[in-house]
N, C-alpha and C positions, 0 to 999 in steps of 0.2 A: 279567208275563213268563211266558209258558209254559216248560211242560216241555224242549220240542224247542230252543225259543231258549235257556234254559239250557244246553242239552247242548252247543249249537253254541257259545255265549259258554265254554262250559270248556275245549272239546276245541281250539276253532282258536281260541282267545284269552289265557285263562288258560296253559293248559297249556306252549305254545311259548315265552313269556315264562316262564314259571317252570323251564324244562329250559334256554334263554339261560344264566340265571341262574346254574344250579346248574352248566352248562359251565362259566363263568369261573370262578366262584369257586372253584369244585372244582378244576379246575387251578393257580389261586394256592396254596392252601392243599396241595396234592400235590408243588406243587414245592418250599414252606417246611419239610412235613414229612416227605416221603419223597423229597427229591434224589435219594440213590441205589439208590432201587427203582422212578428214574421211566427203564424198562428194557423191553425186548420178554419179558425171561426165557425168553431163546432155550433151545428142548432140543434143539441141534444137535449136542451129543456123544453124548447117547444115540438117537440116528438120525438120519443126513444123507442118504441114498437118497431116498428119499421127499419128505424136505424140499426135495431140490437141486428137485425138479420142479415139488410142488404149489405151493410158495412163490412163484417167479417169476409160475407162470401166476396166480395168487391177485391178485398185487400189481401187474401191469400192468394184468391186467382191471380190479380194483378204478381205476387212477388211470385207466383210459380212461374208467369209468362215471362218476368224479367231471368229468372234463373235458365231459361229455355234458351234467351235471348242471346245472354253472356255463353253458353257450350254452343251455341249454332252458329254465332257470330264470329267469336272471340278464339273457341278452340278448330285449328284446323284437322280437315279428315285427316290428315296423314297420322294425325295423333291418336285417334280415335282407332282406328288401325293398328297403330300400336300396342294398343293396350287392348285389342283382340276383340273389340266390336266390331261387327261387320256391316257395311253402309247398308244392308239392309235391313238388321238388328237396329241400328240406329235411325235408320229411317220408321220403323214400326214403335219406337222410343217417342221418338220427334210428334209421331200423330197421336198416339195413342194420351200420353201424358199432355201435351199441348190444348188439344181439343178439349181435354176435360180442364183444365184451369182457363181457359175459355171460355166454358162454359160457366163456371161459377163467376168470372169476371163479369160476364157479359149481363148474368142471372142479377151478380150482385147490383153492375148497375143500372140497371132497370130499374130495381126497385128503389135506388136512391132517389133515382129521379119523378119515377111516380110522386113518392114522396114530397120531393121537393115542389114537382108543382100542383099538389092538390092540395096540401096542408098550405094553407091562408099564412099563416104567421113564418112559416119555411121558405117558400115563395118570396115572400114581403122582404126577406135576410139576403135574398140571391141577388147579387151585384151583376150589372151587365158581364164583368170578366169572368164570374161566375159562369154565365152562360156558354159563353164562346170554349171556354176550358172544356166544359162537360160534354160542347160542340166536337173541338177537336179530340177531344180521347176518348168519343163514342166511333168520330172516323177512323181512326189509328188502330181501334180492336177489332171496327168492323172489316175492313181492307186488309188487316191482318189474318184474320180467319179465313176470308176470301180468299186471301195469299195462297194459306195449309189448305182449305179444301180444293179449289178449284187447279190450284197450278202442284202441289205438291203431292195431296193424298190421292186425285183422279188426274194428275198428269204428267210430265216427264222433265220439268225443273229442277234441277236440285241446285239451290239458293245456295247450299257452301260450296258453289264451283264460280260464283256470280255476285251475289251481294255481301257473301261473306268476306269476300277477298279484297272486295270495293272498301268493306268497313275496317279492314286492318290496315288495308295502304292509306284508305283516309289519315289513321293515326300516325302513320310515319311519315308524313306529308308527298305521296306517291300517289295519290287520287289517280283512278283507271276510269274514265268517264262511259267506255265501252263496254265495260260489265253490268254497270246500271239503266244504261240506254238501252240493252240488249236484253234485261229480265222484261218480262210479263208485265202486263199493264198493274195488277193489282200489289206487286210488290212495288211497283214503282211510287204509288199512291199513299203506298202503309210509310214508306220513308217518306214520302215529301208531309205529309199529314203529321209524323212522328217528329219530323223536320220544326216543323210551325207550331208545332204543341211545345215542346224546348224552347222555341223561341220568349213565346211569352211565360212561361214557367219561372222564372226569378219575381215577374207581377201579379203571380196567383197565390193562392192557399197551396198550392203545391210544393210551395217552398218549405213544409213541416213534417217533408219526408227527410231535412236535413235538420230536423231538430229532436234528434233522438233523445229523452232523458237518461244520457249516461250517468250522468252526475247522481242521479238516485242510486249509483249502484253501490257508490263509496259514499256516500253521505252519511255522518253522525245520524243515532235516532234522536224521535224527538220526543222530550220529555212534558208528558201534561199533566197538567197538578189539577184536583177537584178544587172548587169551591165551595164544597159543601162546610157550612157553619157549621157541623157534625166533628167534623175530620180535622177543623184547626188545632186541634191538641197534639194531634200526630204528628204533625210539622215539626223540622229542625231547625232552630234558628228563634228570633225573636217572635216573643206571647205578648199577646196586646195587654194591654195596662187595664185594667176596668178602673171609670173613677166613680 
């Protein structure tokens, strides 16, 4: 086995199976031993201006890119087809809607991190892993956009004949190490980048995209009683005694 088939057998075989891996377990093991620092470590007291903004825009973009992600990845053209979209309807879908939730991502984080590093007390809350997180998933959106502008909207890749195919044989343990060796340098980057972001994801704040409050949606209300010395007559139940 050569060099080059080496490199491909580590990078789109090894590697994605062994960051799998370290996803699950790292989150078993983050929820057994760090329940309650499994948290955003929100720094909304020491500045919410900035946060009311970049956050939102941050967090829709991000869930539009991931929506984009699952139909580009996950559904095959033949289905798309199907149901009477035309790859080139869907290819004008893909750019059109993608670049704009890219852009709001991209917008959103920007201004998180402005924030984060000129606000003193914000700054001062950022954990080394903080950094490297904010590191990898500025490379991951940037190399991604890269991906859509330079190889998709101005050139003649089309990803679901190549890395789409690569991501659904990954899941059926069928990994095609030639569809990924054979995409564009910048798709290659967006997964190996997206690759190392998952990796450490069970040891960051990221871990509070799995901690939905469903429970608030069945939860009893809750009842608050005043204290007001006015209103203790209205109460049901036991009157104090005056002596």
């Amino acid at each position: 086995m050569n060099d080059v088939t080496t490199l491909q057998l580590l990078l789109w075989v090894v590697y994605p199976y062994m960051v799998l891996a370290v996803f699950v377990l790292g989150h078993v093991w983050r929820f057994k031993a760090d329940r309650f620092g499994w948290t955003t470590r929100s720094s909304q007291l020491y500045e919410s201006k900035l946060l009311s903004i970049g956050s939102p825009m941050f967090h829709y973009g991000i869930i539009g890119i991931f929506l984009g992600h699952v139909a580009g990845l996950a559904v095959p053209k033949s289905w798309t087809r199907f149901l009477g979209i035309s790859d080139h309807v869907y290819h004008l879908m893909a750019i059109t809607i993608g670049l704009a939730a890219a852009v709001a991502c991209v917008g959103g984080l920007m201004i998180l991190l402005y924030r984060r590093r000129t606000n003193r007390r914000v700054f001062g809350a950022t954990t080394p892993g903080d950094k490297l997180m904010y590191l990898l998933l500025a490379l991951t959106i940037v190399f991604g956009v890269l991906a859509t502008v330079v190889h998709t909207a101005f050139g003649t890749y089309d990803y679901r004949e190549g890395v789409s195919i690569w991501f659904r044989n990954f899941w059926t343990m069928r990994p095609t190490t030639d569809l990924m060796s054979q995409a564009p340098i910048f798709f290659q980057l967006h997964v190996l980048s997206a690759l190392t972001l998952f990796a450490i994801w069970p040891f960051t704040r990221l871990v509070h995209v799995f901690a939905a409050p469903l429970g608030y949606l069945t939860r009893p209300y809750i009842l608050y009683r005043s204290k007001d010395p006015r209103r203790e007559a209205e109460r049901r139940g036991w009157e104090k005694v005056k002596f």
